[in-house]
N, C-alpha and C positions, 0 to 999 in steps of 0.2 A: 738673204737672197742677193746675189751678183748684180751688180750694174752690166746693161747689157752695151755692148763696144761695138761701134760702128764700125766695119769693115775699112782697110784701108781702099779698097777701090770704091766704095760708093762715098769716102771723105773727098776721094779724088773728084767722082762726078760731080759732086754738089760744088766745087769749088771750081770747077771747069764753068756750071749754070749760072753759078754765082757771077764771073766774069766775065760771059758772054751777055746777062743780061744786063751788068753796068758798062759794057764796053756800047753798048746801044745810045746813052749819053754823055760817058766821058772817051770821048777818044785820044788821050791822052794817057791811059788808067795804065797801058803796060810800062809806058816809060817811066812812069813817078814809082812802079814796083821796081821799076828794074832799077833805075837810081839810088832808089830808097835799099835796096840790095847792099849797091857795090860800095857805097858810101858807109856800110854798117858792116862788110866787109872791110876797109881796108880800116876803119876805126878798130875792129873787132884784132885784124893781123897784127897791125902795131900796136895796140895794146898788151898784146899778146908779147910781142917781142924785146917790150922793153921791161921785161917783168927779167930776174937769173937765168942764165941757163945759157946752154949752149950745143953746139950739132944737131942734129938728126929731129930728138927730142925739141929742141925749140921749134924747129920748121913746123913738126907735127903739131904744137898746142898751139901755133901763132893760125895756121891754116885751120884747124878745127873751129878758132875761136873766132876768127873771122868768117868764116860758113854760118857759123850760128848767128853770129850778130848780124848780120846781112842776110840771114832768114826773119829773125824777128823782128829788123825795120822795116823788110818789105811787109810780113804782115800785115804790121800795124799803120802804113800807108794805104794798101789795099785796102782793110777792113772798113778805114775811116772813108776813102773816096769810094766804093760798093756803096756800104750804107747811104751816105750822101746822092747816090746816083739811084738809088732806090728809092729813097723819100723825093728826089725829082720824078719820079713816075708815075709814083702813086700819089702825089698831090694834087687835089681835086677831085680825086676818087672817091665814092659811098664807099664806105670799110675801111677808110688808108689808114684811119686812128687804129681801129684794130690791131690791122698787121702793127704797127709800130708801136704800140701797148704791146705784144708779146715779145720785146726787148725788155721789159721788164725782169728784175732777178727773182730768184725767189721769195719766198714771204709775200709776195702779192698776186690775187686771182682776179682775172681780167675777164668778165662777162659782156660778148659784144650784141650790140644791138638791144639791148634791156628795151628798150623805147624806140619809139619808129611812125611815123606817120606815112599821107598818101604820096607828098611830095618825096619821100625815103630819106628825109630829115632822120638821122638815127641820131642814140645816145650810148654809151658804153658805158660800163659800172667795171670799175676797179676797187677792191679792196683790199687795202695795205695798212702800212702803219702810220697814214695820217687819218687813215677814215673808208669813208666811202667817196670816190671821186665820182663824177658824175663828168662823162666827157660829149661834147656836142657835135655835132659837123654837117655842115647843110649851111643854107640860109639863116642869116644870121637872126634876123627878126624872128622867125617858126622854130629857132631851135632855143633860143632865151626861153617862149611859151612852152617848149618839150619839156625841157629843162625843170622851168619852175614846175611842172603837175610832176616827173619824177620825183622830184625831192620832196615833196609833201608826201608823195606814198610812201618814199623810204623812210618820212619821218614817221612816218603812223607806226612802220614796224620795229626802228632800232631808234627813239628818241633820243637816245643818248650818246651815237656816236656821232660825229663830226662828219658832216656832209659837203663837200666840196664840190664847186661845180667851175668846168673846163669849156670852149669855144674854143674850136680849132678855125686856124684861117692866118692869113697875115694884114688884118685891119686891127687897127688900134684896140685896145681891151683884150684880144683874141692869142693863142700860142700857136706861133708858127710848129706845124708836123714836125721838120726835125728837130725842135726844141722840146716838143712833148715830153718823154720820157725823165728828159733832165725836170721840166717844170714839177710832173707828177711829184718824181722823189724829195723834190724839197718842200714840200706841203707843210711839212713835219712830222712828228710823232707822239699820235694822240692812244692809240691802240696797243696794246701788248701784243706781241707774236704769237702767245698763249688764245689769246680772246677773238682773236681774227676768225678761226674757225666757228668760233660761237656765231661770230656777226654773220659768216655765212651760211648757216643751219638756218638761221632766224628768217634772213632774206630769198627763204626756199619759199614762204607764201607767197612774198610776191610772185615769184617765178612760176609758179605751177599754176598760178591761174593768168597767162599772157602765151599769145600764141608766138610760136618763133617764125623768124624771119629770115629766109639764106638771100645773105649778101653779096651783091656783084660780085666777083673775083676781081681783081687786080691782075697788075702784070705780076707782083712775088706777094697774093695771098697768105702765103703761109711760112715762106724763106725765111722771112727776119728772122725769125726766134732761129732758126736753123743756121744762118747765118753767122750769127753770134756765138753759138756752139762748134762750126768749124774752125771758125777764126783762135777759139782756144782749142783744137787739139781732139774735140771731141766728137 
């Protein structure tokens, strides 16, 4: 079966949304693209230039190569201050681990909201190759007690895998949002790739008996993961 390709205009739209909604906190964000361009351009031209060659053919690979290089600094300026301007937005927000769990690569499955009380204390369950993580966000006190009753239920069903437990927030003990993703992945690697899916068959009792919960939206619910996938091209 084909991988299905996102249209070039609707890569256009999302990356138009994409920077109107971080232009909302970094007002700065076009000039550090546009910098981050011409700077990668004219590295990319003289690069280019000082390489053999001469006439016609030079100007061509020296221009070409400075267009590219000067496309993918600006990317990867843009990318990194979007993202940034987007974990500025949704910090504070019910669900922002969420959205910011689906930055996540593959080989890990990100179930939000596992757990939840009245206060909207929620918990998130990721399953990768350190384990089970267990992520928190709310009030710190009521989400430690979420916390601890998740993890004795996930222990009853997979005793033997490695249970991780996360506190988002920026008070000591706790991972700041846009550190999340980096903290998840260095957990380690407790799980085989192979046995992941096991872990989540198994973690299907829990689930079928807990009622779901739809979580506030945010300002980019759902973008991140999208985000990350235009930024490469796709």
């Amino acid at each position: 079966m084909s991988t299905p390709v996102t249209p070039p205009s609707s890569r256009r739209a999302q990356f138009v949304q994409t920077y109107r909604m971080a232009k909302k906190t970094d007002r700065r964000l076009g000039l550090w693209t546009l910098g981050a361009f011409v700077l990668g351009a004219l590295l990319g031209f003289f690069g280019m230039w000082l390489l053999p060659g001469q006439g016609l053919l030079q100007w061509v690979f020296s221009c070409l190569g400075g267009f590219l290089l000067g496309v993918l600094f600006a990317l990867i300026v843009f990318g990194r201050r979007a993202q940034r301007a987007a974990f500025g937005q949704m910090e504070g927000q019910t669900g922002a681990a969420a959205s910011a769990l689906t930055l996540l690569k593959r080989g890990w499955k990100t179930y939000p909201a596992v757990g939840f009380n009245k206060q909207q204390d929620v918990v998130h369950r990721v399953v990768g190759p350190p384990g089970i993580v267990l992520v928190g966000e709310g009030n710190p006190g009521r989400v430690k007690q979420l916390l601890a009753t998740e993890r004795r239920r996930h222990e009853r069903v997979v005793s033997d895998v490695p249970v991780h437990e996360v506190i988002v927030g920026n008070d000591e003990g706790q991972v700041p949002l846009p550190k999340l993703v980096r903290h998840v992945t260095k957990l380690g690697r407790s799980v085989k790739p192979a046995e992941i899916t096991d872990v989540v068959n198994r973690l299907k009792a829990i689930d079928s008996v807990r009622p779901n919960v739809p979580l506030p939206k945010g300002p980019v619910p759902t973008s991140m993961k999208g985000m990350r996938g235009n930024l490469r091209g796709r």
